[in-house]
GUFIVO-962752 format. One record per residue (C-alpha): residue in one letter; residue number from 1; x, y, z; chain. Coordinates in Angstrom, 2 decimals. Layout:
N
- A	NUM	X	Y	Z	A
...
This chain:
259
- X	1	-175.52	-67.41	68.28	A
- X	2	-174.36	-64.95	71.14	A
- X	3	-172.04	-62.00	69.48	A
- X	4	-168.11	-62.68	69.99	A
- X	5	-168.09	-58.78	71.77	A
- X	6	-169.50	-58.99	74.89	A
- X	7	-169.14	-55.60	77.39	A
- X	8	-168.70	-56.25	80.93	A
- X	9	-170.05	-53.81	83.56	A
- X	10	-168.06	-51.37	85.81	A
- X	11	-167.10	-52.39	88.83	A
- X	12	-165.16	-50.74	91.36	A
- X	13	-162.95	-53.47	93.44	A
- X	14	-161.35	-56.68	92.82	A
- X	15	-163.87	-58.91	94.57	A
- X	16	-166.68	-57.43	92.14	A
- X	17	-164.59	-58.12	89.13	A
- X	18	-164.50	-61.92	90.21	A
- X	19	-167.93	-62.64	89.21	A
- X	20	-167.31	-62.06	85.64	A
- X	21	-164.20	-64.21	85.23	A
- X	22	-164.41	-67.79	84.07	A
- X	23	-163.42	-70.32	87.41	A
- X	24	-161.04	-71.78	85.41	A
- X	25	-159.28	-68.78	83.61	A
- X	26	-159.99	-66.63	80.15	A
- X	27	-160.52	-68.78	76.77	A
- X	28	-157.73	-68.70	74.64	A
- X	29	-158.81	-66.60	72.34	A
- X	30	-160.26	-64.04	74.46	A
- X	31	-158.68	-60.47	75.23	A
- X	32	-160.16	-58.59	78.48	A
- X	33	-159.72	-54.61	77.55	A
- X	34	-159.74	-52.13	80.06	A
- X	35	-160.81	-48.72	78.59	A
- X	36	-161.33	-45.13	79.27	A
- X	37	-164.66	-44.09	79.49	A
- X	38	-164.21	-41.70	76.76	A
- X	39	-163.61	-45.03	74.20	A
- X	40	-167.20	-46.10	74.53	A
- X	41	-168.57	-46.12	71.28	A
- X	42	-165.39	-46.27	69.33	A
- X	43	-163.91	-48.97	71.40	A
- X	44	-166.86	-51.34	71.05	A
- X	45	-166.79	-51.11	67.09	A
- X	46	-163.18	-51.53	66.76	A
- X	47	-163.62	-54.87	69.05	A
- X	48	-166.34	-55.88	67.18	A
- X	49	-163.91	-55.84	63.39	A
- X	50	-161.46	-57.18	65.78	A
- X	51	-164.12	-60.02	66.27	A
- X	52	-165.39	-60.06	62.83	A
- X	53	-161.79	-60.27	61.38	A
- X	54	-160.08	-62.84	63.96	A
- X	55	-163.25	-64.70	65.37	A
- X	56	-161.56	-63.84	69.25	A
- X	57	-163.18	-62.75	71.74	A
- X	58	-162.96	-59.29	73.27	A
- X	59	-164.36	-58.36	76.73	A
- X	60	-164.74	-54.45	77.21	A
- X	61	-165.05	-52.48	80.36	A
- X	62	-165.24	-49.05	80.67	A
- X	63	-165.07	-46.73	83.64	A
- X	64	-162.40	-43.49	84.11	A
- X	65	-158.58	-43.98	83.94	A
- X	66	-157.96	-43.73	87.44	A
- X	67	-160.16	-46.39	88.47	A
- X	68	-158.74	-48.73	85.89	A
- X	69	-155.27	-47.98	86.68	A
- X	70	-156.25	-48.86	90.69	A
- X	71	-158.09	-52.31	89.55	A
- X	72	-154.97	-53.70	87.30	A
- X	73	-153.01	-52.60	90.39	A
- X	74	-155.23	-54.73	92.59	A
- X	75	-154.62	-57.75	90.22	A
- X	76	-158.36	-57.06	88.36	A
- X	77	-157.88	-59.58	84.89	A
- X	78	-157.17	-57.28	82.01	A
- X	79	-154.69	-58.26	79.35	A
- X	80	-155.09	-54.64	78.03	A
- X	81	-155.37	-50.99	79.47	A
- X	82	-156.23	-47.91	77.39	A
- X	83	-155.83	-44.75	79.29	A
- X	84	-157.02	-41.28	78.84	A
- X	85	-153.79	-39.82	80.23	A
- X	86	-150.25	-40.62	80.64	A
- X	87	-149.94	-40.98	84.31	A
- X	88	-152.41	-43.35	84.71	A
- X	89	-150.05	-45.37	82.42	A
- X	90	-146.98	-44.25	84.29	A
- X	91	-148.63	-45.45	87.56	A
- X	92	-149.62	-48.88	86.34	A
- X	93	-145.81	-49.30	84.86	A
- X	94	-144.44	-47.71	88.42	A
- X	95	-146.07	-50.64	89.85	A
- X	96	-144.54	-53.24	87.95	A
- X	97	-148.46	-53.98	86.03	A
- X	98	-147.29	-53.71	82.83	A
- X	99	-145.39	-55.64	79.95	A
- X	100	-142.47	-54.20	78.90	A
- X	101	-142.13	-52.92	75.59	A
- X	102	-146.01	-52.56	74.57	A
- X	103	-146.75	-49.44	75.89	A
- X	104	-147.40	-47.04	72.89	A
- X	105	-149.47	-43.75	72.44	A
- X	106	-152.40	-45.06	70.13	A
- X	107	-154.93	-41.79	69.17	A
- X	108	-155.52	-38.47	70.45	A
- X	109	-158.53	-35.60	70.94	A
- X	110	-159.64	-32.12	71.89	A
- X	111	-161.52	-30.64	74.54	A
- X	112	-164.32	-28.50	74.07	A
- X	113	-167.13	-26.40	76.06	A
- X	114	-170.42	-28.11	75.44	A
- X	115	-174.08	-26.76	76.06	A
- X	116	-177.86	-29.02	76.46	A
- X	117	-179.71	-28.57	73.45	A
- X	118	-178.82	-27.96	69.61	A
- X	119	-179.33	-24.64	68.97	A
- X	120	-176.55	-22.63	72.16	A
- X	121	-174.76	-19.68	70.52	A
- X	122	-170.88	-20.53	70.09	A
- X	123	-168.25	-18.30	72.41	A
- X	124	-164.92	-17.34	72.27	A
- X	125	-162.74	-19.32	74.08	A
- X	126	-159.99	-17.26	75.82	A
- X	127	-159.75	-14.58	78.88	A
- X	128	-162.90	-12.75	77.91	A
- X	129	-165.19	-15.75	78.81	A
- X	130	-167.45	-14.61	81.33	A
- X	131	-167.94	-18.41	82.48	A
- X	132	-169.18	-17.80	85.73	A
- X	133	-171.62	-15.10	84.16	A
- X	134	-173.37	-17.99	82.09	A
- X	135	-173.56	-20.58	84.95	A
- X	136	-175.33	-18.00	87.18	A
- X	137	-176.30	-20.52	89.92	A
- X	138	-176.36	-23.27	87.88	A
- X	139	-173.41	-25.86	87.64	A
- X	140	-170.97	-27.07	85.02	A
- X	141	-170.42	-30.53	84.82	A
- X	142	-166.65	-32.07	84.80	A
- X	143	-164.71	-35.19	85.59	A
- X	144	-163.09	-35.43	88.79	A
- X	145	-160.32	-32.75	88.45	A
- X	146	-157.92	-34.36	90.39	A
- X	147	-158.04	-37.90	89.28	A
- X	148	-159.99	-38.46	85.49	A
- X	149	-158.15	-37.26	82.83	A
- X	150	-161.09	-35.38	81.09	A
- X	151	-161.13	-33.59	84.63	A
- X	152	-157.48	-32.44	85.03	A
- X	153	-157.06	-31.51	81.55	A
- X	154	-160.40	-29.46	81.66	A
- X	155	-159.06	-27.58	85.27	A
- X	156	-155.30	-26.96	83.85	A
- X	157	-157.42	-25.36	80.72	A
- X	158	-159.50	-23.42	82.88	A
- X	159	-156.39	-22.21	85.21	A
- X	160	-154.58	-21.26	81.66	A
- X	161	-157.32	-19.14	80.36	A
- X	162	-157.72	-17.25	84.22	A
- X	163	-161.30	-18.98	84.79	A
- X	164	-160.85	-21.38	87.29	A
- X	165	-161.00	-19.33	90.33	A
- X	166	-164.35	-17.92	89.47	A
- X	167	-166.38	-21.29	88.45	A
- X	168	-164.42	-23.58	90.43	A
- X	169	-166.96	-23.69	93.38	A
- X	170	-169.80	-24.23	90.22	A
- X	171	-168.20	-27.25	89.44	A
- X	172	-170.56	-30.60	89.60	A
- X	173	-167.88	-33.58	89.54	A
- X	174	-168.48	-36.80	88.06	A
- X	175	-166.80	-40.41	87.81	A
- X	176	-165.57	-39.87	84.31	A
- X	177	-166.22	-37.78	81.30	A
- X	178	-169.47	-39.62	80.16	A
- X	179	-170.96	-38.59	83.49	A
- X	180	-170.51	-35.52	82.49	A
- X	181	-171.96	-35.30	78.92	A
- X	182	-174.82	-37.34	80.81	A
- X	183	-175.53	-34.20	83.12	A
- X	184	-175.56	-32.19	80.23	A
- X	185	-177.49	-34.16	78.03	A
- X	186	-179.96	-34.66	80.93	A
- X	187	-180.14	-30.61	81.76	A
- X	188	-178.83	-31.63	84.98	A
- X	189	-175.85	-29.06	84.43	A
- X	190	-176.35	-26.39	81.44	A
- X	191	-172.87	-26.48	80.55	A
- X	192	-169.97	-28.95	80.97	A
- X	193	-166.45	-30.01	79.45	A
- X	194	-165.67	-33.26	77.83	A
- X	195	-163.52	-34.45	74.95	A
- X	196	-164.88	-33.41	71.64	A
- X	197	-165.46	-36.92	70.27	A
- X	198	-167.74	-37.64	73.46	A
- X	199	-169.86	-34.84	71.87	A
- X	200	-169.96	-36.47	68.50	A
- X	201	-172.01	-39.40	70.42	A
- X	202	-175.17	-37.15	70.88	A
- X	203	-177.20	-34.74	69.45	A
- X	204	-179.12	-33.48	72.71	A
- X	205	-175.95	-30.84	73.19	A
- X	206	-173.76	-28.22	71.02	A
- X	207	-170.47	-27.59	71.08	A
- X	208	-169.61	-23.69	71.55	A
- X	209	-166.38	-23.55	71.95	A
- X	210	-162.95	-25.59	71.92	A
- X	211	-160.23	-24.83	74.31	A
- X	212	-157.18	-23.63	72.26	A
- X	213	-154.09	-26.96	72.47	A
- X	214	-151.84	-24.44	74.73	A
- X	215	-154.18	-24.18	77.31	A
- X	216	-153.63	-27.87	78.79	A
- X	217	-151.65	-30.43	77.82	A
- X	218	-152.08	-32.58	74.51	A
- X	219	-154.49	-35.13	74.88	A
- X	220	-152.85	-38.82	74.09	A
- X	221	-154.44	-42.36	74.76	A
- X	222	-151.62	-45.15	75.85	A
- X	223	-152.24	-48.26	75.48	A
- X	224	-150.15	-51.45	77.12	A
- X	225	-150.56	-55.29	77.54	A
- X	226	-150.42	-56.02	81.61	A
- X	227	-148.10	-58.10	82.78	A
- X	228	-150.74	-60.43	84.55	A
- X	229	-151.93	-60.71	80.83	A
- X	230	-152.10	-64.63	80.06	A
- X	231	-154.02	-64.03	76.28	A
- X	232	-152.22	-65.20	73.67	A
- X	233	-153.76	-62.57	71.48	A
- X	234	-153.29	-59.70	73.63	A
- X	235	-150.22	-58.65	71.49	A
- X	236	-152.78	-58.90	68.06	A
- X	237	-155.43	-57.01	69.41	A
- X	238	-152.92	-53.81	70.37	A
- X	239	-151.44	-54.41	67.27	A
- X	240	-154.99	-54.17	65.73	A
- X	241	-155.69	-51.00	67.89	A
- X	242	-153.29	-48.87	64.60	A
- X	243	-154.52	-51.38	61.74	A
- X	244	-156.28	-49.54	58.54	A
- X	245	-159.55	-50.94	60.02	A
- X	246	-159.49	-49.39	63.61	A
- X	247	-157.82	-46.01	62.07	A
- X	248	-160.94	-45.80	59.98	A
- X	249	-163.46	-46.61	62.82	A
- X	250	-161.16	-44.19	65.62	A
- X	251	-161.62	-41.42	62.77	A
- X	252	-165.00	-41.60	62.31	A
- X	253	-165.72	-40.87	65.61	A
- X	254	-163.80	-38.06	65.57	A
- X	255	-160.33	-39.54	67.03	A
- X	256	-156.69	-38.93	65.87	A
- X	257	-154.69	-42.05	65.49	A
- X	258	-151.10	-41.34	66.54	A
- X	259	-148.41	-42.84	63.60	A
């Protein structure tokens, strides 16, 4: 018997999303989530005890915030969206894609200075970083600055601290934070930035260093029915986002769930 969690893939434009959607609408008991990249691992075993405890259906795709907010824009079929940053959220509401009253800030998470391999020395995280120094001509791996959360929180860090200027031409750019840990992981970039619970997910790098809170803003996950959302259980399954069950799974990899 097929598994009740099934994971669609990314796709980047409405017309690509239509293969994946049934010709004659969602099952009842089916929620379509739209999540952050940074979710991954959590995500998919909180949907599973979602499935294990209700017997519905989720559907999980993952891809940056940006591109999620632009596909529920463009009428792409998710009864949920899970963003890495508020303005993705406040863009999806500004255009009238989501149902009023659900929005809510569900969990929340650091960022932190990763390097390949388990044994890099830890630094100290303020002015004296000599980041540039340690990239030589190598390059350190980030989300998009200016559109995926992991990105802009990781370049308003780097401005805070007085290190931007000097790295910001080192700077390989991916599609959303698990890009990046895959660079790093990969030894494609010695060095990147990513949310500390993204580290938690491998052991092929080492944390040496988390950016102080001050430095960027605080790091919150919305979450918010759409208001193309025809599930019925749409409103359970947000609900279940805060339940004892997700809180334990969200903590154990490394998450803060938001009261």
């Amino acid at each position: 018997m097929p598994s009740p969690l099934h994971r669609c893939p990314f796709v980047e434009t409405v017309a690509a999303l239509a293969f994946f959607v049934a010709p004659f609408g969602a099952a009842a008991d089916q929620v379509t989530v739209f999540a952050t990249a940074s979710l991954t691992n959590a995500a998919e075993a909180v949907s599973a005890a979602w499935s294990d405890t209700t017997g519905h259906t989720a559907v999980l795709s993952f891809a940056g915030s940006s591109a999620l907010a632009r596909q529920i824009q463009q009428g792409a079929p998710a009864d949920i969206f899970i963003s890495a940053h508020a303005d993705w959220m406040d863009a999806v509401a500004a255009s009238g894609d989501l149902r009023a009253d659900t929005r809510r800030d569900i969990l929340d998470n650091t960022l932190v200075l990763i390097a390949h391999g388990q044994n890099a020395a830890p630094v100290r995280m303020d002015e004296t970083l000599d980041l540039a120094g340690m990239l030589g001509d190598e390059r350190l791996a980030m989300a998009m600055v200016d559109a995926v959360p992991a990105g802009m929180y990781a370049k308003a860090a780097l401005t805070t601290l007085g290190l931007w200027d000097s790295v910001a031409q080192r700077v390989a750019q991916t599609d959303n934070v698990r890009a990046a840990l895959a660079f790093v992981v990969q030894n494609e970039a010695p060095f990147g930035i990513v949310y500390a619970t993204d580290a938690r997910a491998t052991d092929s790098v080492t944390v040496i260093g988390t950016f102080p809170q001050g430095s960027h803003d605080p790091i919150r996950y919305p979450a918010a029915i759409t208001a193309q959302s025809t599930s019925p259980v749409a409103q359970a399954y947000l609900e279940f986002l805060t339940s004892d069950t997700a809180r334990a799974i969200w903590a154990a990899h490394g998450f803060g769930v938001i009261d």
